[in-house]
N, C-alpha and C positions, 0 to 999 in steps of 0.2 A: 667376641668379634666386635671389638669399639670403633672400629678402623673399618666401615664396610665400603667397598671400593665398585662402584658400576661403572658404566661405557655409558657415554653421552655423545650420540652423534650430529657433526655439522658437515655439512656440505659432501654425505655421503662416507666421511671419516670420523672413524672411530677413538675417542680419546678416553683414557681410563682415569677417574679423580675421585677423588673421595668426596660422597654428599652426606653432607649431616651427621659426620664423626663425631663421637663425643670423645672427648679425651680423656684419658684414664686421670689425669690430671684437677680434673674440674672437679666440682663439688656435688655431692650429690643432690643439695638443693637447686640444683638447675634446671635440673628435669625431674617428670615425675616416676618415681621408682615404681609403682604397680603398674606401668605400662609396659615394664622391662624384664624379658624371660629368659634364661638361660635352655639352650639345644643339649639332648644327650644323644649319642649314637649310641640305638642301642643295637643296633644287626648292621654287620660290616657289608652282607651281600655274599651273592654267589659270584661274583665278577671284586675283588676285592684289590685287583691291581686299576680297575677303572675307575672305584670310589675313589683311592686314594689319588688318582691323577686329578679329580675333582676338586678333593678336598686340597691340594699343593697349589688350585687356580685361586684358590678362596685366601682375601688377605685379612687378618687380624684376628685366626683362629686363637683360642686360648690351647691349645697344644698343637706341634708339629705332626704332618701325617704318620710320621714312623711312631712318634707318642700315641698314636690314637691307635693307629694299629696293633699296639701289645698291650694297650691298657684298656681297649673298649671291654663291656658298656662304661660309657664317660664320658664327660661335658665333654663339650667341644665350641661352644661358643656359647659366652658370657654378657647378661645383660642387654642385647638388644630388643630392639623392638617388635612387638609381636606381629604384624606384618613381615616383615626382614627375616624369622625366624621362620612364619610360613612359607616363603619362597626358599628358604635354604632346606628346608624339608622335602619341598618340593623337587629341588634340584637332585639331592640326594635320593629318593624313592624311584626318577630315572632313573639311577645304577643298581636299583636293586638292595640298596641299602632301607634302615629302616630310625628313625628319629625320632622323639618325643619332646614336646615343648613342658619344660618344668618352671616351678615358682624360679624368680632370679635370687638367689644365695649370694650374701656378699664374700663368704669365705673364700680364697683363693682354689684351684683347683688341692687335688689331696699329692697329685704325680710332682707340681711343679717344684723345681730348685729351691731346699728353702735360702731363707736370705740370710746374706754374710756381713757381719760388723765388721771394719777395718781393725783389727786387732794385733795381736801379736806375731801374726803371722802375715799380716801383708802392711805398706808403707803408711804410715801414717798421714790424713788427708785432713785438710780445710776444708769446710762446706762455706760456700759462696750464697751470693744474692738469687742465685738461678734457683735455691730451693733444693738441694739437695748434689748437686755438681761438684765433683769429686776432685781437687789439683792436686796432685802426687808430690810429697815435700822430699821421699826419702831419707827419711831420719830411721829407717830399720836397716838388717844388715843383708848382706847377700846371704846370709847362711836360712832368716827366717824366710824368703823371698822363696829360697831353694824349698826351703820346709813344706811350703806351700804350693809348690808342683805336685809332691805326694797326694793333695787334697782329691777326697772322691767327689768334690762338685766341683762340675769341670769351669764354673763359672769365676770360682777362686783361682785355679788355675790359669782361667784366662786373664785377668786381674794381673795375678804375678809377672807373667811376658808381657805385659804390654809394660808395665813397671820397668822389669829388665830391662825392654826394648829401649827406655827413655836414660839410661846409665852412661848408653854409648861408651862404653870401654870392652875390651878383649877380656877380659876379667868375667863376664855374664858369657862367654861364648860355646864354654860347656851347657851352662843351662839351657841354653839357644838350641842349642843341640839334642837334648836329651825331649824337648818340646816337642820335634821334627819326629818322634815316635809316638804323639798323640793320638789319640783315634778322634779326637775331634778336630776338625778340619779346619774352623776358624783358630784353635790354637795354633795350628801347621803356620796359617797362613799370618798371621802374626807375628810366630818367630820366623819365617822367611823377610816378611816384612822389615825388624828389625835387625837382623842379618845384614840386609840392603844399607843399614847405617853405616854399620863400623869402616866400610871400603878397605877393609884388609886382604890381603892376596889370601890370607888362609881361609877366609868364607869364601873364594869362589868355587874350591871341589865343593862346598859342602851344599854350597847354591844350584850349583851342576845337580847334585843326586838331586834335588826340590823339582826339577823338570820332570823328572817320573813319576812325581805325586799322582792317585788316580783322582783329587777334582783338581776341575780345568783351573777355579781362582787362584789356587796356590800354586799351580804351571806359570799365570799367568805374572804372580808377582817374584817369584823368581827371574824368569824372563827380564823384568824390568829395574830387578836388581843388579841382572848380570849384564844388564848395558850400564847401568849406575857405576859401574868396576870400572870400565871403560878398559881390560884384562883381555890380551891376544887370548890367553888359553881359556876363554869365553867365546872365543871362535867356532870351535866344531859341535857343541853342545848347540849353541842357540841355529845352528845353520839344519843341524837334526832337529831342530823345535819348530824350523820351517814346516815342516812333515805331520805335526802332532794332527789329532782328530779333530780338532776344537779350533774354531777360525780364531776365538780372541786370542790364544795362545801365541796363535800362528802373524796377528799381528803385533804383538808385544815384543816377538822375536824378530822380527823384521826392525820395529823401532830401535829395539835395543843393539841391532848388529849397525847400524845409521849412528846411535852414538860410541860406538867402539871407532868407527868410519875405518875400514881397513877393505884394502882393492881383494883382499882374497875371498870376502864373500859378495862380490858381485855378482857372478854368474849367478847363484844361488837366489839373490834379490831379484836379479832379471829373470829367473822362474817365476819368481812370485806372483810379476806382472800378470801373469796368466791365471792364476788361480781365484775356485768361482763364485769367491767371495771379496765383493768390491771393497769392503774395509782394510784386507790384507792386502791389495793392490796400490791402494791409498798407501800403507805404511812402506810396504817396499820404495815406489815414488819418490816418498820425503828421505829414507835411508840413500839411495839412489844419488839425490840430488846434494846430500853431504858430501856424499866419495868422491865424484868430481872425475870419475873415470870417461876414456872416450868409448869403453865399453859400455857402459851407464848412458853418456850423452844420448848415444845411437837407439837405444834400449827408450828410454823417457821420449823421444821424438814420433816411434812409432805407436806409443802408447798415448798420444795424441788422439789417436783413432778410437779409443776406448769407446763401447759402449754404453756406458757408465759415466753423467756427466761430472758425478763426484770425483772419479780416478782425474778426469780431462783438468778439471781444476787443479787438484792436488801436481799433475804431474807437471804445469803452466808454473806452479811455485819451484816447485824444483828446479823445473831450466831457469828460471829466475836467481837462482844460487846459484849455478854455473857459469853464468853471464858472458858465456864464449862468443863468436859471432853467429856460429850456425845456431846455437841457441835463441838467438833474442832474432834470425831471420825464424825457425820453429816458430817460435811466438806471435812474430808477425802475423802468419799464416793461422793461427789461431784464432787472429782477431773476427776469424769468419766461421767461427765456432755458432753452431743452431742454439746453442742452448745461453742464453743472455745471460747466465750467471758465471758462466765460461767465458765469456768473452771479457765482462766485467775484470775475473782475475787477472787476465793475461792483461791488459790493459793500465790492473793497477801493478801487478809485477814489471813491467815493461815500463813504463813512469818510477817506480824505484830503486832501477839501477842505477847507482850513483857515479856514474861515469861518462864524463866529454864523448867518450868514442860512438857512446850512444845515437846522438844527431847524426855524427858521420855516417855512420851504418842503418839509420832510419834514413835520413837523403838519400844514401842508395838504393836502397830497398824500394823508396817512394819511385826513382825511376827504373827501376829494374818491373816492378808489378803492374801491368796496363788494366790490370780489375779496378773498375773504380769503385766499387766497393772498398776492398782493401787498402788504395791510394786514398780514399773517406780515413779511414782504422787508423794509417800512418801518421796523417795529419793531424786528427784529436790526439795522438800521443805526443805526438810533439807540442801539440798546445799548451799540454799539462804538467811542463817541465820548467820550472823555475834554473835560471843559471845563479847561481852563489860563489862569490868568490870568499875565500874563509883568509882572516888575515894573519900575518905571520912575516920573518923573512926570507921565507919562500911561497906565495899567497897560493893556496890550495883551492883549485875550480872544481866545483861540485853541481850536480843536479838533485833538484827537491823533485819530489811530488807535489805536482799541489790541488787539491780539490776545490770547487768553486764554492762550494758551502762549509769553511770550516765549523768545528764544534762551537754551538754557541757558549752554553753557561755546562760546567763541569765544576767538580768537588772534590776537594783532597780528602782522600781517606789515608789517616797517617801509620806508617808502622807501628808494627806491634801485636800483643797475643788478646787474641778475645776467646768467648765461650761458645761455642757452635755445639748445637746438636741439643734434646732432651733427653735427657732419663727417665722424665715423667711422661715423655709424649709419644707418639705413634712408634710402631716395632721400628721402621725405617731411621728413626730419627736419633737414635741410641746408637752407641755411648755417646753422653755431654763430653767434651773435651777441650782445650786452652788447645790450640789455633794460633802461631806467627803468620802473617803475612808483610810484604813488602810491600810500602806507601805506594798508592794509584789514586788518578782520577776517575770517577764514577760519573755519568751523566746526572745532571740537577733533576731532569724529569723523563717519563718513557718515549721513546724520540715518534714524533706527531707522525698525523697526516701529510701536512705542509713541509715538513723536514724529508719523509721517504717520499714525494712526490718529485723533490729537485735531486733526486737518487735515481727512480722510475717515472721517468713521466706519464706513464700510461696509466700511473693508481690514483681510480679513480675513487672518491670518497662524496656524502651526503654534503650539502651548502652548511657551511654552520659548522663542520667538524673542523677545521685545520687545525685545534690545540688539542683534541681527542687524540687519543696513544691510537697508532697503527695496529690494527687486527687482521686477521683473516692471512697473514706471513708465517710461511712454516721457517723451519730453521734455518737450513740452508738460504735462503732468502734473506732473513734477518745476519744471519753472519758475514754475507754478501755487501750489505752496506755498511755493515763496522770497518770491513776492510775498505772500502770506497772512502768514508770519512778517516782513514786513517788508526781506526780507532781497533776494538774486539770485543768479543761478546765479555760478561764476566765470568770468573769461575761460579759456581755456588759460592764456595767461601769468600768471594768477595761482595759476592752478594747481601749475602749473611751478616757479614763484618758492616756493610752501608747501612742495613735494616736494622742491626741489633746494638750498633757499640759494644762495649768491653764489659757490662755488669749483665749481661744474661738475660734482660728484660723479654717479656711474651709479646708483646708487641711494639713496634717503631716509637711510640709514644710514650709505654709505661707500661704496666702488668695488667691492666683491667681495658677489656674493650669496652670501645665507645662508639657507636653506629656513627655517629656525627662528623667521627675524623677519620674516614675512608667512607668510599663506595664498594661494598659490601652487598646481602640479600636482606641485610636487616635496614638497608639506607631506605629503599622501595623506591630508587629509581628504574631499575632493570638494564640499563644500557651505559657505556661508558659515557665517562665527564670528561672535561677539559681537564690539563695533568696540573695547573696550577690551582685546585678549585677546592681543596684542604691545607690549608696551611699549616692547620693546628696540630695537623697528622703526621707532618715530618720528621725524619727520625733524628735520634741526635746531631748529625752529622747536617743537615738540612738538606736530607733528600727526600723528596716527593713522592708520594703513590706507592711506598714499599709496601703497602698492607690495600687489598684490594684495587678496583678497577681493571687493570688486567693481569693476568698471570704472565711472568717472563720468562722468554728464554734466556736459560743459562748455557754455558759451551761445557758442562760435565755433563760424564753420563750416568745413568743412573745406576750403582754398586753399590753395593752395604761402603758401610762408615768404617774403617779401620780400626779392629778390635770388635766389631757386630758381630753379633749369636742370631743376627735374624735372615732369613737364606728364602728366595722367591727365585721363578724360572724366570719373572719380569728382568732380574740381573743380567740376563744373555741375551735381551734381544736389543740390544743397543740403543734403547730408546734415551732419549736427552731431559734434562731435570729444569723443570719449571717451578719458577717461584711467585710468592704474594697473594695469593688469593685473586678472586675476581669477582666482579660486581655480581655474578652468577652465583656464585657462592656463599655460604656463609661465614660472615666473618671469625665468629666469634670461637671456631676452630681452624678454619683452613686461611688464615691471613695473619696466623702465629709468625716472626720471623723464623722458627725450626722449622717449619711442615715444609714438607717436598711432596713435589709434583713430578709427575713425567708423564712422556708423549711419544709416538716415534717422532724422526726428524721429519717425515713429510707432511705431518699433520697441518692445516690450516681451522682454527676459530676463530670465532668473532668475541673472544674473549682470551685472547692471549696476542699479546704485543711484545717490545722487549727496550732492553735502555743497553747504553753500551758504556764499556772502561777502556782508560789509556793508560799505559805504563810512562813513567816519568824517565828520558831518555838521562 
């Protein structure tokens, strides 16, 4: 249990983070070993489906509940601390179960996979600077790759599809195939994964039967294959995936029939609106406002009303793609939306429609509406509209958006592949993997007090903070002023890509922490700093504060890593992945560039801010 993960509450909400991990990674001269005991389960209980619900909450068990359940008595977590080890006793003996604290054995357990040398049977690898990070050169053949599906650990197995997966040829699509009869689910989900590469007509029946899979993730990556097709006879399959049990299913399917865009599943999508789960409402919305149907328009207008201010936004974007006249009067009318982050979008989609007829149809509106509220709503939009004439010999009139505070100082992050993820670090953070991303700017530093105050004027902050990162913003809030500035949250991987550069390093600076070059729990400030107040700490790239001070929102949600063997219920509850460490924390595990964080999206502390990225137009 290296990884032990508690709930730390502010402001009445509950955020889950890991305190005082040690990394399998580190050395064992870090800490001191006789303070460290290994837990054995030795009695499952009379109630042995409650242990195990227990034991599936608990993260960084050294075996999985179904391992524990046919191999007890048997460790169960490894090397912690003997406090940590008496409350996980204690937890346990609530179910009825029964535990024992023993000496800490450095031996691995006796059940677990043993380990595999890239050999003769799978492709041949480079180890990098990251310390054991695997690049796939493919210098073997398809025959010893195939060899290697036979394998009885299913972890070679998995090795081999992810390999195939990166061949991208019809040539691997048998073996694709014969994967999709695994019993191990991450293998399924893998070759459906890469499946989703090749965009041949002949993987979409095959994509089709992957919707029947009984777990939801491999539903769900189908689904987002079979919009990747962008294939009519992906029509009736994903419209029945509308229906599955599992909402994330149900909105992968909705996205995916938004990228096929075809008017025959409208109706379908216009069900969706109703269904009572607001993420699948969301994605119907954004599918919705692709199709560009007068079915749809009608459809997105009444859903205006939603009770859900997250659908009210999403569906504010979509008539924003439609940009018809009843549409952009819709929006008008929005601008009188209760919830200010709602009004905000409609506002900034309403300023980036890039069309002359705009004004015409805002003037009217302005006298058609005697609310002077609204006739206020009309007038700031028009404020914020830049006219542009673009030159040529025929000169093209355009409308900008334009914000009164654009981005001050931003950073090219260039294309290209880096190393994301650890092999050595937390279950979450595996597999290490080579990463393309396409060149973006990244904010210089976490955007201030002073910066989200000419966003909201109403945030209010201490005398003395304006260059302290913004805290106490849950997500939606934070993504609310990336769109404002023009800007977006970043992925993780772009995160990642800002914090890490291309040679794998463990922190923004180098491989060995340093309390001095972040604010961290070992700096023994306690509270956040001004975001330009380590210089020395900057990562390659010369961005600021990526290792402690406050934790950021990322716009990913929290999922296993493509090709991961490690499976949490945390994956379903759409909570969003926070990065950096924070001055609360301690550095010298949770301010790694790999370590991931997550939160739900409504969370608000005083130790998590966020920085934003722009796409180079």
């Amino acid at each position: 249990m290296s990884d032990n993960k508690f709930f730390y509450s502010s402001s009445n909400v509950t955020f889950p983070f890991q305190k005082r991990a040690q990394s399998v990674s580190q050395s064992p001269d870090s800490f001191d070993e006789a303070l460290r005991v290994d837990v054995e389960l030795v009695e499952i209980g009379p109630d042995p489906d409650r242990t195990l619900k227990l034991l599936s909450k608990i993260k960084g068990l050294a075996l999985n509940p179904d391992q524990i359940l046919q191999n007890y008595p048997c460790v169960i977590a490894r090397g912690i601390s003997r406090p940590l080890a008496r409350k996980l006793k204690k937890y346990l003996a609530a179910t009825g179960a029964r535990a024992e604290l023993r000496k800490h054995e450095k031996k691995p357990p006796s059940i677990s996979p043993t380990k595999y040398s890239p050999g003769s049977k799978l492709p041949a690898a480079e180890a990098n600077s990251s310390g054991g990070l695997l690049k796939v050169t493919f210098q073997q053949t398809l025959g010893n790759l195939a060899e290697a599906l036979e394998s009885d650990d299913w972890r070679i197995r998995h090795k081999a599809i992810v390999a195939l997966g990166e061949v991208g040829s019809e040539k691997v699509l048998k073996y694709l195939v014969q994967a999709l009869k695994d019993g191990i689910w991450h293998i399924r989900y893998s070759a459906v994964s890469s499946l989703g590469k090749l965009k041949s007509e002949k993987t979409v029946k095959i994509l089709v039967g992957c919707l029947g899979d009984d777990v939801w993730q491999v539903r769900c990556c189908a689904a987002e294959a079979l919009g990747r097709t962008r294939s009519e006879k992906a029509l009736k399959p994903l419209v029945r995936a509308l229906r599955d049990g599992n909402w994330c299913v149900r909105s992968k399917a909705a996205e995916a029939l938004g990228m096929i865009n075809s008017e025959r599943s409208v109706d379908e999508l216009i069900a969706c609106l109703n269904d009572r789960v607001w993420q699948v409402r969301c994605s119907a919305a954004e599918a919705l406002g692709k199709i560009k149907s007068e079915r749809a328009l009608k459809a997105l207008i009444r859903s205006l009303q939603d009770d859900n201010w997250n659908v009210r936004s999403k569906v504010a974007g979509a008539l924003g793609e439609m940009g018809s006249t009843e549409a952009l009067e819709a929006l008008v009318g929005a601008l009188g939306d209760e919830n200010w982050m709602v009004h905000w979008k409609v506002a900034y989609v309403l300023g980036k429609i890039s069309s002359p007829d705009i004004i015409l149809t805002l003037n009217q509106l302005l006298l058609k509406h005697s609310h002077p509220f609204l006739q206020e709503m009309i007038r700031r939009t028009l404020q914020t509209l830049n006219l542009r004439v673009e030159p040529g010999s025929h000169p093209d009139i355009k409308l900008d958006y334009r914000t009164f505070y654009p981005f001050e100082v931003m950073l090219l992050i260039p294309a290209g592949e880096f190393i994301m993820g650890d092999d050595h670090g937390i279950e979450d953070e595996s597999p290490g993997r080579w990463v393309y991303l396409k060149v973006f700017y990244i904010d210089k530093y976490p955007v201030t007090n002073l910066q989200y105050r000419r966003f909201k004027p109403s945030h209010n902050y201490p005398a003395g903070m304006d260059l302290h990162p913004v805290v106490n913003v849950n997500w939606e809030e934070a993504k609310a002023y990336a769109e404002w500035a023009r800007k977006r949250l970043p992925t993780e991987e772009e995160w990642e890509k800002a914090a890490r550069g291309i040679d794998g390093r463990r922190y923004p600076w180098g491989n060995k922490f340093d309390r001095n070059l972040c604010n961290a729990e070992e700096s023994g400030i306690y509270r956040t700093t001004p975001v330009h107040k380590y210089p020395q700490g900057r990562s390659v790239y010369g961005v600021y504060d990526m290792a402690g001070n406050v934790l950021e929102w990322t716009a990913s949600q929290y999922q296993p890593y493509p090709g991961s063997s490690y499976s949490t219920v945390d994956f379903e509850e759409g909570f969003k992945v926070l990065r950096g460490g924070s001055w609360l924390q301690e550095g010298l595990t949770h301010a790694r560039c790999a370590r991931r964080f997550y939160a739900p999206p409504s969370n608000r502390s005083n130790f998590i801010g966020f920085r934003c990225v722009k796409d180079i137009d």
